[in-house]
C-alpha positions as a Markdown table, in Angstrom:
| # | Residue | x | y | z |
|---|---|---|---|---|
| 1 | Unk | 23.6 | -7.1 | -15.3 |
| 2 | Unk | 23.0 | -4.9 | -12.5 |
| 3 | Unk | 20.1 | -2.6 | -10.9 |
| 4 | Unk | 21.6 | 1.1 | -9.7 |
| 5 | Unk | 19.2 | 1.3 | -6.6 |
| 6 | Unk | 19.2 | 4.3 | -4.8 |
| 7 | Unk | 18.7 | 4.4 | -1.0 |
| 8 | Unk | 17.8 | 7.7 | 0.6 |
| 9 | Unk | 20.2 | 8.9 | 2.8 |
| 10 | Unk | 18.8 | 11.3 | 6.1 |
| 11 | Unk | 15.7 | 10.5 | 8.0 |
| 12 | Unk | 14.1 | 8.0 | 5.9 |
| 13 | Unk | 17.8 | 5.9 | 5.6 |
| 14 | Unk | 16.9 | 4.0 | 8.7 |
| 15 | Unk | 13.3 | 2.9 | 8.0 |
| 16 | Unk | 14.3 | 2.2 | 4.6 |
| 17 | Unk | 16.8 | -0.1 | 5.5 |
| 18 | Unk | 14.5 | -2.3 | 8.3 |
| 19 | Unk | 11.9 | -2.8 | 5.4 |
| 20 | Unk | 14.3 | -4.1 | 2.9 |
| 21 | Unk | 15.7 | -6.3 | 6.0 |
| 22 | Unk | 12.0 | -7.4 | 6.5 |
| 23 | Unk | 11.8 | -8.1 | 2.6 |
| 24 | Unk | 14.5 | -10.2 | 2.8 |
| 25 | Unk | 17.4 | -7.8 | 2.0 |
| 26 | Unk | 20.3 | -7.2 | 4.4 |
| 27 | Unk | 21.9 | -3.5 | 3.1 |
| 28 | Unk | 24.8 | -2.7 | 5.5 |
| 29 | Unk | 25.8 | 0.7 | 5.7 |
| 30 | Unk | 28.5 | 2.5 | 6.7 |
| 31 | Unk | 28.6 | 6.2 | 7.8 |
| 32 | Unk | 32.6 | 6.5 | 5.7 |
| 33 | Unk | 30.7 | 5.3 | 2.0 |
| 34 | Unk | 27.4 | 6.5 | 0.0 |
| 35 | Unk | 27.8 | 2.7 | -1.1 |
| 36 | Unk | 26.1 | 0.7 | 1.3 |
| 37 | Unk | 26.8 | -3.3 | 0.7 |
| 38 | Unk | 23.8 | -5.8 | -0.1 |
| 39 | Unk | 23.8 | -9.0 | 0.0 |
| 40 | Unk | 22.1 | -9.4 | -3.8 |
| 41 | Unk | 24.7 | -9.7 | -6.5 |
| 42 | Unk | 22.3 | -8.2 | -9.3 |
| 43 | Unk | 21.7 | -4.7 | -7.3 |
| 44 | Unk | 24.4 | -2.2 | -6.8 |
| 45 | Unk | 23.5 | 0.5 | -3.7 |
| 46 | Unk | 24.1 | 4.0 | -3.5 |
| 47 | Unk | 23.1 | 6.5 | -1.0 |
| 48 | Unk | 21.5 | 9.9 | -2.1 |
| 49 | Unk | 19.6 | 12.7 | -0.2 |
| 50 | Unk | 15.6 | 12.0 | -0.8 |
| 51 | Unk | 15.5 | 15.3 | -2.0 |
| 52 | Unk | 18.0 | 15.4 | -5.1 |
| 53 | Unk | 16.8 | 11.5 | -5.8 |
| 54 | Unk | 14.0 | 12.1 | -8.3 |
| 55 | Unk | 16.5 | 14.3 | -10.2 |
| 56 | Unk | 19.4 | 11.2 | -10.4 |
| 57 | Unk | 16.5 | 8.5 | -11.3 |
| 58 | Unk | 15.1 | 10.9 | -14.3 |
| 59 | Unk | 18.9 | 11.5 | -15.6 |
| 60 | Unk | 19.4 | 7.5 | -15.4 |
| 61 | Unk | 22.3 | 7.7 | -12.7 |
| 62 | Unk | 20.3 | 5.7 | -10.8 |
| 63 | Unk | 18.0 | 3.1 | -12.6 |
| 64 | Unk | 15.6 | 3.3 | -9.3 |
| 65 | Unk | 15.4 | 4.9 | -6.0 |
| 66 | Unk | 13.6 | 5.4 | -2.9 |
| 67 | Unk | 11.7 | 9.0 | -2.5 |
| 68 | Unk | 9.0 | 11.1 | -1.3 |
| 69 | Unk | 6.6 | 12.1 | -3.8 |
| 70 | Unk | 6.9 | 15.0 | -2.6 |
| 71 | Unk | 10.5 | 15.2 | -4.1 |
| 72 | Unk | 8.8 | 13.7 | -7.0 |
| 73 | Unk | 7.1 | 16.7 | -7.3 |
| 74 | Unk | 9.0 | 19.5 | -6.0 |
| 75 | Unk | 11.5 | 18.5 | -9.2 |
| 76 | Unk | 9.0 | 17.9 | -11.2 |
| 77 | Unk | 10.9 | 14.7 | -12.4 |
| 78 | Unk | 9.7 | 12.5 | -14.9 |
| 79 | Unk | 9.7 | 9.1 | -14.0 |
| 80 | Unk | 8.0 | 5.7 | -13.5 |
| 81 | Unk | 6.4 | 5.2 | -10.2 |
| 82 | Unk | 7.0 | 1.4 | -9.5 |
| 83 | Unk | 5.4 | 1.7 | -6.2 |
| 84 | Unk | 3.8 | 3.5 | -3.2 |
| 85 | Unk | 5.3 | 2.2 | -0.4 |
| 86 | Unk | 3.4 | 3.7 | 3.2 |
| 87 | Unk | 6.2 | 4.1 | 5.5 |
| 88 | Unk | 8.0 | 7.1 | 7.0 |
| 89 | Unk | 11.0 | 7.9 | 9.4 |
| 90 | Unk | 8.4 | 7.3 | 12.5 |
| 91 | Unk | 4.9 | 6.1 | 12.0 |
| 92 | Unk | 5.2 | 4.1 | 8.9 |
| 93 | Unk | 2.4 | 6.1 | 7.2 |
| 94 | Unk | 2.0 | 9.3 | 5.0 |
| 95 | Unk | 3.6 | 12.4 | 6.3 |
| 96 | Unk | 2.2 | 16.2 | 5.5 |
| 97 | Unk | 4.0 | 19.5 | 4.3 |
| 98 | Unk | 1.4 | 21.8 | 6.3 |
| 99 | Unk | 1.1 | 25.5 | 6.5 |
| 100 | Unk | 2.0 | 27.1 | 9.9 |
| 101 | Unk | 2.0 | 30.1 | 11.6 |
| 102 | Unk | 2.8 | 31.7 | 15.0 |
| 103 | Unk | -0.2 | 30.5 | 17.4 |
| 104 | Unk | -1.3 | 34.4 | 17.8 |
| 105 | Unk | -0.9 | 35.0 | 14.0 |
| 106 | Unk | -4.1 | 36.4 | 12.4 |
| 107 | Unk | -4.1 | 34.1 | 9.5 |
| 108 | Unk | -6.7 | 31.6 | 9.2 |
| 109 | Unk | -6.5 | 30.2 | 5.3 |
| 110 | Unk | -4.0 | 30.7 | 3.0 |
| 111 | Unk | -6.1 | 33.6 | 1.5 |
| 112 | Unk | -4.4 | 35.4 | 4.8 |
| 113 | Unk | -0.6 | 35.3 | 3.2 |
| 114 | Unk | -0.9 | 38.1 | 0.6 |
| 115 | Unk | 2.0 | 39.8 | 0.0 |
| 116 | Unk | 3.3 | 37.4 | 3.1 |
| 117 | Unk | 6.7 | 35.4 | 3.8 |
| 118 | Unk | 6.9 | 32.3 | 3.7 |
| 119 | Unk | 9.7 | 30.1 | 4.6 |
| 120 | Unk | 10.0 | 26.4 | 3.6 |
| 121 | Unk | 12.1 | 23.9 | 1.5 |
| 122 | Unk | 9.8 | 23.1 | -0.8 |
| 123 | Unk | 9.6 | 25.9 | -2.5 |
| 124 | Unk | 7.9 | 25.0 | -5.9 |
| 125 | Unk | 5.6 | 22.8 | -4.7 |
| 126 | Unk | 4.4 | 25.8 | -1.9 |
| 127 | Unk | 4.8 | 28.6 | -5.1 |
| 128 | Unk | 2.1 | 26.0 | -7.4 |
| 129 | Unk | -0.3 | 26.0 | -4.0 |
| 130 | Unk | -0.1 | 29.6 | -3.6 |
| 131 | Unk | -0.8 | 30.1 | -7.2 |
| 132 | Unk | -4.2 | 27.5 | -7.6 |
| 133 | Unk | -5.4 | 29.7 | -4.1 |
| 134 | Unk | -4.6 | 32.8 | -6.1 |
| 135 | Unk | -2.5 | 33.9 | -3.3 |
| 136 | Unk | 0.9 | 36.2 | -3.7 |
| 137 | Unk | 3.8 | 35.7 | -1.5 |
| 138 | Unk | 7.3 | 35.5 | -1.1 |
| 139 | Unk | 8.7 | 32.3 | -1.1 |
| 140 | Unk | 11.9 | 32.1 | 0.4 |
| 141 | Unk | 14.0 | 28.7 | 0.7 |
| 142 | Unk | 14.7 | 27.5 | 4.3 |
| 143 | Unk | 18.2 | 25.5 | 4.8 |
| 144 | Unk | 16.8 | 24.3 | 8.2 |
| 145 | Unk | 15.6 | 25.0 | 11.7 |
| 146 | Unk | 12.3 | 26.1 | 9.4 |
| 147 | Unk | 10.2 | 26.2 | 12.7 |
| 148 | Unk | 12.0 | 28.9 | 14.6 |
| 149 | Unk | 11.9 | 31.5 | 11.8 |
| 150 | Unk | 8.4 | 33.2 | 12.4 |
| 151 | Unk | 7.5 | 35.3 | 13.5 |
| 152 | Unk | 11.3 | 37.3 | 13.2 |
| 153 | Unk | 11.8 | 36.3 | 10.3 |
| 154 | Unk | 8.6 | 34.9 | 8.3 |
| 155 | Unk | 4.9 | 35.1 | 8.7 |
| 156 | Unk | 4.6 | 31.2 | 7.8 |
| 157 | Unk | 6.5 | 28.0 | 7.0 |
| 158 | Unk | 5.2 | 25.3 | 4.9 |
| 159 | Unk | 7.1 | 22.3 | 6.9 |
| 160 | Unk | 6.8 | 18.7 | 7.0 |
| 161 | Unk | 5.0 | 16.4 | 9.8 |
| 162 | Unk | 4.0 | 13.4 | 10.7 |
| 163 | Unk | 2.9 | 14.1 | 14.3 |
| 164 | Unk | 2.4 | 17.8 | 14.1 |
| 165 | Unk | 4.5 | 17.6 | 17.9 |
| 166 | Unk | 7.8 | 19.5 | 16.8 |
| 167 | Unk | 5.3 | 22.4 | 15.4 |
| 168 | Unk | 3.3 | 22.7 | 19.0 |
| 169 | Unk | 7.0 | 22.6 | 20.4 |
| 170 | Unk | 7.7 | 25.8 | 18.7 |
| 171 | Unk | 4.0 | 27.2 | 19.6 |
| 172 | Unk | 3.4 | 26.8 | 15.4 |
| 173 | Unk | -0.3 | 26.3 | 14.4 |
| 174 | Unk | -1.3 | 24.4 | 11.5 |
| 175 | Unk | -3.4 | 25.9 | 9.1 |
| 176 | Unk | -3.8 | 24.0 | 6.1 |
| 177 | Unk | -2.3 | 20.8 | 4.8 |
| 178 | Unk | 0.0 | 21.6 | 1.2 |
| 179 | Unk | 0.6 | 18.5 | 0.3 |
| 180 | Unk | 0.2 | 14.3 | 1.5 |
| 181 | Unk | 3.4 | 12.5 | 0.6 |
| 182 | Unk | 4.2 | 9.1 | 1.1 |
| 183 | Unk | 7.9 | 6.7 | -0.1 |
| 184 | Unk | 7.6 | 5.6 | -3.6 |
| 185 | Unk | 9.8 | 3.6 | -5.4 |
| 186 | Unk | 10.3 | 5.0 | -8.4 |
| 187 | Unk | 12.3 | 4.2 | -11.5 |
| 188 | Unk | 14.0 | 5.3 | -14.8 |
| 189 | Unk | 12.1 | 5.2 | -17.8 |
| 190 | Unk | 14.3 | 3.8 | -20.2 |
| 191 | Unk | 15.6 | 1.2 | -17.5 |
| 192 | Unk | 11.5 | 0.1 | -16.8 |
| 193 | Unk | 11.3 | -0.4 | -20.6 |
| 194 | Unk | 14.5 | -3.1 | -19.9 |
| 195 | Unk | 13.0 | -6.1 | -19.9 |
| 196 | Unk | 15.4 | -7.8 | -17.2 |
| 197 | Unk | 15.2 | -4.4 | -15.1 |
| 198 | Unk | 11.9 | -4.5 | -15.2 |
| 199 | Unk | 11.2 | -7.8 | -14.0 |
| 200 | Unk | 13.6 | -7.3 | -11.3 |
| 201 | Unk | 12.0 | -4.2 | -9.8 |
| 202 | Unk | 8.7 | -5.7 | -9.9 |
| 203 | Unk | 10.2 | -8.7 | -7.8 |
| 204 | Unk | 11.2 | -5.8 | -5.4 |
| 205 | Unk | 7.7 | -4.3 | -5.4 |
| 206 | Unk | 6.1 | -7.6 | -4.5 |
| 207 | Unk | 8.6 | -8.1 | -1.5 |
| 208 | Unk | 8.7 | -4.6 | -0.3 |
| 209 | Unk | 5.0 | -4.5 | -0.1 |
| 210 | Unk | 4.5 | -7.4 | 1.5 |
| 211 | Unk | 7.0 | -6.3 | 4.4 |
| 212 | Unk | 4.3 | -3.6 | 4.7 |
| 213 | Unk | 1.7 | -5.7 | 4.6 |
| 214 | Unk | 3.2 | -7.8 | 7.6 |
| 215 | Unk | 4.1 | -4.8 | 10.2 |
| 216 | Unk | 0.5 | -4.2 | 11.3 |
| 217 | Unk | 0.1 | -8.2 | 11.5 |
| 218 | Unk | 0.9 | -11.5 | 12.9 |
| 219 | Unk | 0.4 | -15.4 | 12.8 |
| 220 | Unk | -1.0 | -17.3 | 15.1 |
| 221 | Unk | -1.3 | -21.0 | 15.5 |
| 222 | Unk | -3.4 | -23.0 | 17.8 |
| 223 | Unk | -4.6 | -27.0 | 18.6 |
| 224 | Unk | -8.2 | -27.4 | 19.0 |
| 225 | Unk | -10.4 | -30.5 | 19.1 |
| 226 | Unk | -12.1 | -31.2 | 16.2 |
| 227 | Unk | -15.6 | -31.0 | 18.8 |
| 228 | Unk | -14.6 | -27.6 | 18.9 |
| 229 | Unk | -13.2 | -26.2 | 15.3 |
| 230 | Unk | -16.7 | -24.2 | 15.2 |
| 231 | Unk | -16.4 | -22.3 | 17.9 |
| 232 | Unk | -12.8 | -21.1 | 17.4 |
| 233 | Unk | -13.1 | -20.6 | 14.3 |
| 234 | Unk | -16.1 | -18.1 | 15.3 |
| 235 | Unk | -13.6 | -16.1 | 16.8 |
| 236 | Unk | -11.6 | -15.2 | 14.3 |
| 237 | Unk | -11.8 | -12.5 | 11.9 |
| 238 | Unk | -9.3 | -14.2 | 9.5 |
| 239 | Unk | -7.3 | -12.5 | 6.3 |
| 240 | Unk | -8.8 | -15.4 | 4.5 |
| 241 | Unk | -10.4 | -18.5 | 6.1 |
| 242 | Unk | -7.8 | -20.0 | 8.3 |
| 243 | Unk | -5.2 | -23.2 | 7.2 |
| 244 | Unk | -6.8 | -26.1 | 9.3 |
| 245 | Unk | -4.6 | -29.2 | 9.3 |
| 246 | Unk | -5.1 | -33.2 | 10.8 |
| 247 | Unk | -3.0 | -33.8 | 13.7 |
| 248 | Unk | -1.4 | -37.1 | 14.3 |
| 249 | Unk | -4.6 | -37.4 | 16.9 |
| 250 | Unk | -7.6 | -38.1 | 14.9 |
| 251 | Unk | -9.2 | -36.4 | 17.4 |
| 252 | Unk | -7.0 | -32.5 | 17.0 |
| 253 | Unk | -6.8 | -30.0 | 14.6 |
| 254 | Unk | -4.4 | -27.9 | 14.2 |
| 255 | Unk | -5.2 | -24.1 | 12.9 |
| 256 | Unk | -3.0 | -21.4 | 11.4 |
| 257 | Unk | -4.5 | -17.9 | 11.1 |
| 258 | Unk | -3.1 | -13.9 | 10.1 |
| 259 | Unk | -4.9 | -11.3 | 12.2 |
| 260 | Unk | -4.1 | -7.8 | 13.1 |
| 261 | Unk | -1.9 | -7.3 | 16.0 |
| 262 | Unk | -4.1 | -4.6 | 17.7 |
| 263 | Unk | -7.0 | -7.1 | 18.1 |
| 264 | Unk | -4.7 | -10.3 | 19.8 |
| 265 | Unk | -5.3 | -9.8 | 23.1 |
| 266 | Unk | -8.9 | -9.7 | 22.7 |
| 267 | Unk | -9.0 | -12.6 | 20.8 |
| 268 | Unk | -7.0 | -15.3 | 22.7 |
| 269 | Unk | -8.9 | -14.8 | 26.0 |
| 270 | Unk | -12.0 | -16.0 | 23.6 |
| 271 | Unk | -10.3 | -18.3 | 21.5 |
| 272 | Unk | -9.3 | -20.4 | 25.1 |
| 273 | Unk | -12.8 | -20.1 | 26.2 |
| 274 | Unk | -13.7 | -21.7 | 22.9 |
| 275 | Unk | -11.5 | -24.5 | 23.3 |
| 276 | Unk | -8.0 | -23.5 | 21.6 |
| 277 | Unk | -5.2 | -24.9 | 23.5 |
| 278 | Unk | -1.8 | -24.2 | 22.6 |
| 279 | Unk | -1.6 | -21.0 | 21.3 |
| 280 | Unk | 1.4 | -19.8 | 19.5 |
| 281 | Unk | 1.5 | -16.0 | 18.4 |
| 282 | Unk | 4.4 | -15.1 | 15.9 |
| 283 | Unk | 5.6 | -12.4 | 13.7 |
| 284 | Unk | 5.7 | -11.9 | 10.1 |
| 285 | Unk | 8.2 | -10.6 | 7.9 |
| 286 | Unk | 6.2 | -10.4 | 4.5 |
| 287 | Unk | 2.4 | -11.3 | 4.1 |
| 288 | Unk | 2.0 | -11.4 | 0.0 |
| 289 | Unk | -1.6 | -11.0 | -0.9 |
């Protein structure tokens, strides 16, 4: 048996690929076929535009697949969420589709926009936020370059972002945020009701999420004398209480700890004024709570 898996092809390709890689995947792709090689016989890969994705997964041409929700959303597809994965093409977080205008537009709140145009390419999901505002505009679909079309040629977008940077490149203002999106990995339902399927996706959720889990964090290992196990261990603000283990010195410890990466070089000065010698910091490719 084999799982249809669904990469998304464009500006989330890339980061999708170095998670699965971190999960334990290798997917090799090639920019001559949609179907990328992996190196598990039970999944067969295809490549598919994040924005048609939902639509494939629903139809069951695709048993699972990689998305936005706000794809999710925009085709109102009915599927199974497996999983909300936190990771964009950039900042590995949540990205916003965010209403912006021209930096000397008058408009201040959506309430503004009446009888308005407004260019985007997400165009029902911008139509169903106008509509719970109470707002009427035009809603015009935007096959690119959304940024540059006010104020010639619309008196907003509704564009994505995760920085807001391209936006002030364009002298755009962001008024309001439409939507929060974030990857999820999402599945047919009649393929999450198969029991093997199933199983096999979840086994994907569990390594994919610990990849996540592992990019903000790393290990580090140390020798201390046992004179000294109270004072280092003082020092560390542990993901659980850390893995302390006899040395073949009665006298040494060793200790094995997961901390956050931003908060390293603050602790090592202190964990070698404690007593820690040796200290060995590596990275993580899955942490699996």
């Amino acid at each position: 048996m084999k799982l249809k898996l669904g990469i998304p092809k464009g500006s989330l390709e890339n980061a999708t690929i170095d998670l699965f890689r971190k999960a334990g995947f290798t997917i090799t792709a090639s920019s001559r076929s949609y179907f990328p090689a992996i190196d598990d016989p039970e999944i067969n890969c295809m490549l598919i535009r994040a924005q048609e994705m939902a639509r494939y997964v629903e139809d069951g041409i695709l048993d699972a697949g990689l998305t936005g929700l706000d794809w999710v959303a925009e085709n109102d597809a009915q599927v199974e969420t497996v999983a909300d994965l936190i990771y964009a093409k950039q900042s590995f977080g949540k990205v916003r589709w965010v209403l912006a205008v021209p930096e000397a537009s008058p408009v201040r709140g959506v309430k503004d926009l009446e009888g308005k145009i407004i260019a985007t390419e997400l165009v029902g999901a911008t139509k169903r936020y106008l509509a719970n505002n109470g707002v009427e505009a035009k809603v015009e679909f935007s096959w690119g370059a959304t940024e540059v079309k006010p104020p010639e040629l619309a008196d907003a977008i509704v564009e994505i972002t995760e920085t807001g940077s391209s936006l002030r490149a364009n002298k755009l203002r962001i008024v309001e945020t439409v939507l929060e999106s974030n990857t999820q990995l999402i599945a047919n339902k009649n393929a999450w009701q198969d029991c093997w399927k199933r199983r096999k996706l979840e086994d994907i959720k569990l390594l994919l999420e610990g990849a996540i889990s592992a990019m903000s964090k790393v290990g580090l290992m140390m020798n201390v004398r046992k004179t000294d196990i109270d004072a280092v261990v003082a020092v560390l603000p542990a993901l659980k209480n850390p893995t302390i283990s006899q040395l073949s010195d009665p006298a040494w410890v060793a200790v094995n700890t997961i901390l956050e990466e931003t908060t390293v070089r603050n602790i090592i000065p202190r964990l070698k004024e404690a007593g820690a010698q040796g200290i060995v910091e590596y990275p993580l490719n899955k942490v699996v709570l």
